[in-house]
C-alpha positions as CSV (number, residue, x, y, z in Angstrom):
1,X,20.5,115.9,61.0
2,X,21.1,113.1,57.8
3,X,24.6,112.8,56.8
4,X,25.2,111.1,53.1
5,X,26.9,110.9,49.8
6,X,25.8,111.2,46.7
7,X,25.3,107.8,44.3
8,X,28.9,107.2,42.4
9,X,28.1,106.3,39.0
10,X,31.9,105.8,37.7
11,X,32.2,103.0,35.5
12,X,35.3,102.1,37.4
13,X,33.4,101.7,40.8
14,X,30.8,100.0,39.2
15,X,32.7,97.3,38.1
16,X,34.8,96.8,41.5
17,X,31.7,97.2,43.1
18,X,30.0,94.3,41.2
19,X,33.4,92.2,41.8
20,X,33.2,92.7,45.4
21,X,29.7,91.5,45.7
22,X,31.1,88.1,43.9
23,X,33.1,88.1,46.3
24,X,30.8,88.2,49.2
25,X,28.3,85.9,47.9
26,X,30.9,83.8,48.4
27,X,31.6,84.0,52.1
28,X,28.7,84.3,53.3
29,X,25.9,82.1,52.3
30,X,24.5,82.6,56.1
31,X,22.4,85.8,57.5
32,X,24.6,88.2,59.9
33,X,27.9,88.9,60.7
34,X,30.8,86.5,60.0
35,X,34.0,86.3,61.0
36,X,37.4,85.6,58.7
37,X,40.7,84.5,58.7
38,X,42.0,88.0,59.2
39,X,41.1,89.0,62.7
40,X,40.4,92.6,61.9
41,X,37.7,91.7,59.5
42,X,33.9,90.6,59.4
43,X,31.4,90.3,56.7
44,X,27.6,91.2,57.1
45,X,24.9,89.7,54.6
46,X,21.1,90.5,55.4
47,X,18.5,89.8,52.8
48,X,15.6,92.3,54.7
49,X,15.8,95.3,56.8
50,X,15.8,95.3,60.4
51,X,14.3,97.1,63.0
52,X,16.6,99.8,64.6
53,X,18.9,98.3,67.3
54,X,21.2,99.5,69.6
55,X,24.9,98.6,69.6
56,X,28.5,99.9,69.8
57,X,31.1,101.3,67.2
58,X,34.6,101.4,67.7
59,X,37.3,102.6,65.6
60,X,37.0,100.9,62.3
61,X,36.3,101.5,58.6
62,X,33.1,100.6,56.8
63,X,32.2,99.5,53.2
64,X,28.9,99.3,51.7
65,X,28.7,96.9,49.0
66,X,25.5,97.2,48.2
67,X,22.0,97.8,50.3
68,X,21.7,100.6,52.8
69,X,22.2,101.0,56.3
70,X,21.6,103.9,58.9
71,X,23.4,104.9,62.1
72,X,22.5,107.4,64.5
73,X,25.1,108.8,66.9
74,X,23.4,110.8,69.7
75,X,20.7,112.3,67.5
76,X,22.8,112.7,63.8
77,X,22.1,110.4,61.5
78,X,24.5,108.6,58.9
79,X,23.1,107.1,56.1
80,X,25.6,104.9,54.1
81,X,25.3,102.0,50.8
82,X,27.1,101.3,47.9
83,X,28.1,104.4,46.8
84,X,29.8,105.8,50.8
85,X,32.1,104.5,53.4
86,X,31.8,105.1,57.5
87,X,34.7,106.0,59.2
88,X,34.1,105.9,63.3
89,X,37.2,107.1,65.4
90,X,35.8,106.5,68.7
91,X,34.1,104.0,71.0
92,X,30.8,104.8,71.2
93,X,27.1,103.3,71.5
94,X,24.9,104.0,68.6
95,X,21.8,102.8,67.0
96,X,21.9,100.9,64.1
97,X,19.1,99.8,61.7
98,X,19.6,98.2,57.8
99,X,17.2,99.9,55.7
100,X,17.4,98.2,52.3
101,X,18.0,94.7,51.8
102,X,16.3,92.1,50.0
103,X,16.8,88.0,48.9
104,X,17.4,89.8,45.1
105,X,19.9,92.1,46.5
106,X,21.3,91.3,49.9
107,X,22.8,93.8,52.0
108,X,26.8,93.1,51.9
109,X,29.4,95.3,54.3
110,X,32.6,94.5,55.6
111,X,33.9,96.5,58.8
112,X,38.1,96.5,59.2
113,X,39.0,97.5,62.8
114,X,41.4,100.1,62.8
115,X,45.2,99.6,64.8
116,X,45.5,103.6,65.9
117,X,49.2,102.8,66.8
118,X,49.5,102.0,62.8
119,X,47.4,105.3,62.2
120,X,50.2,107.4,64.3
121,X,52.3,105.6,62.6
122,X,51.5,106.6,59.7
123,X,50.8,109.9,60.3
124,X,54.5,110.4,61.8
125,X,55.7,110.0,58.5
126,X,57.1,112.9,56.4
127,X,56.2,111.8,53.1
128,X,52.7,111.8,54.1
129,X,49.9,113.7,51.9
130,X,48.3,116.3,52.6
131,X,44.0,115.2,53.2
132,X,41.5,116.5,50.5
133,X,40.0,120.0,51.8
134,X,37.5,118.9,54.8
135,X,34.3,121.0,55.1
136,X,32.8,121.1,58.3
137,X,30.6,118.4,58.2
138,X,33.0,116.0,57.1
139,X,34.6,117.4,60.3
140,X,32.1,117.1,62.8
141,X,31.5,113.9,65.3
142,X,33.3,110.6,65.4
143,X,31.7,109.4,62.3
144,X,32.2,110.5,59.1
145,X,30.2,109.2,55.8
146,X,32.2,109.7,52.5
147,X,32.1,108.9,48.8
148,X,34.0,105.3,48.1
149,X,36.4,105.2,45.5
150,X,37.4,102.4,42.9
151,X,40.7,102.4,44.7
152,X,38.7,101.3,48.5
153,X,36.8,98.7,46.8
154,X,39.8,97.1,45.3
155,X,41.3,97.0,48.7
156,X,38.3,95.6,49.8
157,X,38.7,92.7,47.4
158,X,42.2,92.4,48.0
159,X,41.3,91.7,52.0
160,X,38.6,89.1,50.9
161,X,40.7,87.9,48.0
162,X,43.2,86.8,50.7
163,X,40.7,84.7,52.1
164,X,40.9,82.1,49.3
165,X,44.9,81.5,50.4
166,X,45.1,81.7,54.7
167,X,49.1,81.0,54.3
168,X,48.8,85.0,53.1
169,X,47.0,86.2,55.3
170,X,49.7,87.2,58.4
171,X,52.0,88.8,55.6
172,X,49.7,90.5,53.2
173,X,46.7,91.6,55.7
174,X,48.9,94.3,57.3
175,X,50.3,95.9,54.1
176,X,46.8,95.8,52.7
177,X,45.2,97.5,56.4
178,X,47.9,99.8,56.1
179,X,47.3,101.0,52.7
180,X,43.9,101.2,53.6
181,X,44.5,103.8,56.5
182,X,46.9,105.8,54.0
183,X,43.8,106.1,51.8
184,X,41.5,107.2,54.7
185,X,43.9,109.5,55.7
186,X,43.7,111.0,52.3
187,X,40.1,111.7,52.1
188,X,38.4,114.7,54.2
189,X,36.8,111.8,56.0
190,X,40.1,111.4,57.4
191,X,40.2,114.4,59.3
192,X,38.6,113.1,62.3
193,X,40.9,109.9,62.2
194,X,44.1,112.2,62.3
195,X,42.7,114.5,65.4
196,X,42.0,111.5,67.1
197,X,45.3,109.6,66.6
198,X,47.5,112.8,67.7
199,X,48.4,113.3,70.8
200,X,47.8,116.7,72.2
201,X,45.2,117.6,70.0
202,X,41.9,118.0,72.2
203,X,40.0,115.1,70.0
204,X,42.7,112.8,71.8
205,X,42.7,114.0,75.1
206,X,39.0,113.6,75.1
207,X,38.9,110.1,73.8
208,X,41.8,109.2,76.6
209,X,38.9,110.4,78.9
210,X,36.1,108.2,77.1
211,X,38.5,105.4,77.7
212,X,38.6,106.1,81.4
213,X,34.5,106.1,81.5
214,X,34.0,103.0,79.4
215,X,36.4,101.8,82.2
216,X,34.7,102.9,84.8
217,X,31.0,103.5,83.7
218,X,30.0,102.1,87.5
219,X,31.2,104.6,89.2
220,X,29.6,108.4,90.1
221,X,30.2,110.4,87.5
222,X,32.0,113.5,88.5
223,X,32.8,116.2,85.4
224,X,35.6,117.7,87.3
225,X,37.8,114.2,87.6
226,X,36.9,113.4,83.8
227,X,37.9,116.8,82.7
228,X,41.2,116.6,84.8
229,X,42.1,113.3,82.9
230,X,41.6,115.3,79.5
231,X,43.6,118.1,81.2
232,X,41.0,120.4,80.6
233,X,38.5,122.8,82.0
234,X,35.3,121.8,82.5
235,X,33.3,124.0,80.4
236,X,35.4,123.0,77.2
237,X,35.9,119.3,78.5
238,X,31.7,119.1,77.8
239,X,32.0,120.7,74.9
240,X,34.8,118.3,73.3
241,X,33.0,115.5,74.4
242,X,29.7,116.3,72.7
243,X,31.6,117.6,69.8
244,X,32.5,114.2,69.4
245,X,29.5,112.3,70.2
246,X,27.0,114.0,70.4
247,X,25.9,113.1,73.8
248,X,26.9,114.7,77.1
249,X,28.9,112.9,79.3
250,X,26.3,111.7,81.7
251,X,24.0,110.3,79.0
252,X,27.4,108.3,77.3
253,X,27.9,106.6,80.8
254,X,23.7,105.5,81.0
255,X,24.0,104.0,77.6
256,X,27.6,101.8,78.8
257,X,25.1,101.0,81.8
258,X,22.6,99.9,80.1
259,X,23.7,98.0,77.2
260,X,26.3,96.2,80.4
261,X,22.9,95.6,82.4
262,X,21.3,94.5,78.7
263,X,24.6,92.0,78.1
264,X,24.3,90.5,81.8
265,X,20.9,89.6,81.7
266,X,20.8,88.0,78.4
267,X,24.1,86.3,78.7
268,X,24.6,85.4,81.9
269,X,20.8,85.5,83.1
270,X,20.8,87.2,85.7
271,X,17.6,89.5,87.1
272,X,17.0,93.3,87.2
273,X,17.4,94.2,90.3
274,X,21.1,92.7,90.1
275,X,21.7,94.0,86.6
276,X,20.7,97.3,88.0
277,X,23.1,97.2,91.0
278,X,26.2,95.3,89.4
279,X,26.1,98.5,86.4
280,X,25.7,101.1,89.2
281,X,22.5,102.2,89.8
282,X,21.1,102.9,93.1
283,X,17.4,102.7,92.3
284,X,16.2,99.5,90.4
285,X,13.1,101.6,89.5
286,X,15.2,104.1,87.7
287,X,17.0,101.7,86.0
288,X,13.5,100.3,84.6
289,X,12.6,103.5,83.2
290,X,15.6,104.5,81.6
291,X,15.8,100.7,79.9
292,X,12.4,101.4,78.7
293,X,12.9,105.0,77.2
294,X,15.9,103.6,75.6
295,X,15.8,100.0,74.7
296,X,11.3,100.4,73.7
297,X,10.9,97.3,76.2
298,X,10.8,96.9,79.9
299,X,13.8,94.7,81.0
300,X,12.9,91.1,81.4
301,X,10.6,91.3,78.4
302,X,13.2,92.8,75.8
303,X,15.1,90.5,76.9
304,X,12.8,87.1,76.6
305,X,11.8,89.0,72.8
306,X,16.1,88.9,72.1
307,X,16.0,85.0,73.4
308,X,13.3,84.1,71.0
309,X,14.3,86.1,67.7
310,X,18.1,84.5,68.8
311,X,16.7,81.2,68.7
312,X,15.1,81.7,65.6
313,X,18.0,83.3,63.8
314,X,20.1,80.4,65.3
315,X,17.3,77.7,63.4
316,X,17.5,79.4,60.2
317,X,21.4,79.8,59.9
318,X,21.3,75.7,60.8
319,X,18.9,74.8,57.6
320,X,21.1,77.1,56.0
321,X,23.6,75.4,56.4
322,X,21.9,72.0,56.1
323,X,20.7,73.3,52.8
324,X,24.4,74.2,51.1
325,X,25.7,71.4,52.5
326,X,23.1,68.9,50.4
């Protein structure tokens, strides 16, 4: 299943669009993700597409400036560029693969983490609006794709505008993050965001659960004790959980194992058969396998191939930098 917006050709978004890019041609004269002064933000530039990599979203907002980029949650697919936000209101592993990109037209995103103590925040207050009518797709998962807005881009350049004067930044950011989250909450898009951020409501009893797995992804995974910790029955534990990413329990907790085992090896260099162990799996043949299927590479080769394109990528951002330094 593809989940997408339509292109937004409103004059208005055009130009904020345009003044955005500016913007990030600015910051970020390097390839990959970079880091600001506001701790919440970072910038992405790539001038090709990549191949299809696996990774991890969190609770944040996403902006497409311009390019494309794909991200599949547990089979559904969201495709997002300069016309579509992401929303994600969960910790989750994903794949992740830009598909348009080029030296003409780089691909330029920003991703703002989101503070859900500011989003209950917000949403405890009375003068709160009411969200857009969702449909059920807009609904469904912890992603959601929708249509940007003039108004999102010019927060967007408001964040990155901030950049230019870091005395701002520790009393501007918030009000900016916060007016951010008001507009989120706004759109159907939002929907997801609110379920998540309310206590009671099954969405949030679920992700209390997820929290508890990504905490304890070593251990035997037993449904009953996860449901209990949602306060729920088993049957309808499962089917929250995949409601929300579209995984089952059990398959969630191999992809925390393996990217941890993936992580270990490359940083820390240790070898399979303790990767295998220290993530909790009792058969380092098993463990093998499952890397394969998921990551396309046996262990120790993916990664030596993630060593050498690291290296690589490490060369190029130093004559880079050499280069705009001349």
């Amino acid at each position: 299943m593809l989940k997408q917006v339509q292109d937004n050709s409103d004059p208005e978004v055009i130009e904020m669009r345009q003044a955005l890019a500016r913007k990030f041609a600015v910051y970020t004269h390097a390839q990959g993700e970079h880091a600001t002064g506001i701790p919440e933000l970072v910038l992405y530039r790539h001038t090709a597409p990549s191949a299809c990599y696996p990774t991890t979203c969190v609770p944040s907002f996403s902006l497409v400036v311009q390019g494309r980029k794909l991200i599949n949650l547990g089979g559904t697919e969201y495709l997002f560029d300069g016309s579509s936000f992401l929303v994600s209101s969960i910790d989750a592993p994903i794949q992740s693969q830009i598909v348009e990109a080029s030296e003409e037209v780089p691909f330029f995103a920003l991703r703002l983490l989101l503070d859900m103590t500011a989003v209950q925040e917000i949403l405890g207050r009375e003068d709160l609006p009411e969200p857009e009518a969702a449909t059920a797709s807009s609904q469904a998962g912890g992603l959601a794709v929708g249509r940007t807005t003039a108004k999102l881009f010019e927060l967007g350049y408001r964040l990155l505008e901030l950049l230019d004067t870091p005395e701002d930044i520790p009393f501007l950011a918030p009000m900016i993050q916060r007016e951010l989250v008001y507009r989120i909450l706004k759109t159907p898009q939002g929907e997801r965001l609110r379920a998540i951020a309310t206590r009671g409501d099954m969405s949030n009893k679920t992700v209390r659960a997820m929290a508890w797995l990504r905490a304890n992804f070593t251990k035997p995974l037993r449904m009953e004790e996860l449901a209990g910790i949602a306060r729920m029955g088993v049957s309808t534990f499962h089917h929250q959980f995949r409601a929300l990413t579209a995984m089952s329990p059990l398959q969630y907790q191999k992809q925390l194992r393996l990217h941890a085992a993936r992580h270990r090896m490359l940083a820390d260099g240790i070898d399979v058969t303790h990767a295998a162990y220290e993530v909790g799996y009792e058969s380092v043949s098993q463990f093998s396998r499952e890397y394969s299927r998921f990551f396309g590479q046996p262990p120790m080769r993916d990664v030596r191939i993630l060593r050498t394109a690291g290296a690589q990528e490490l060369n190029a951002r130093t004559a880079q930098a050499g280069a705009h330094s001349r």
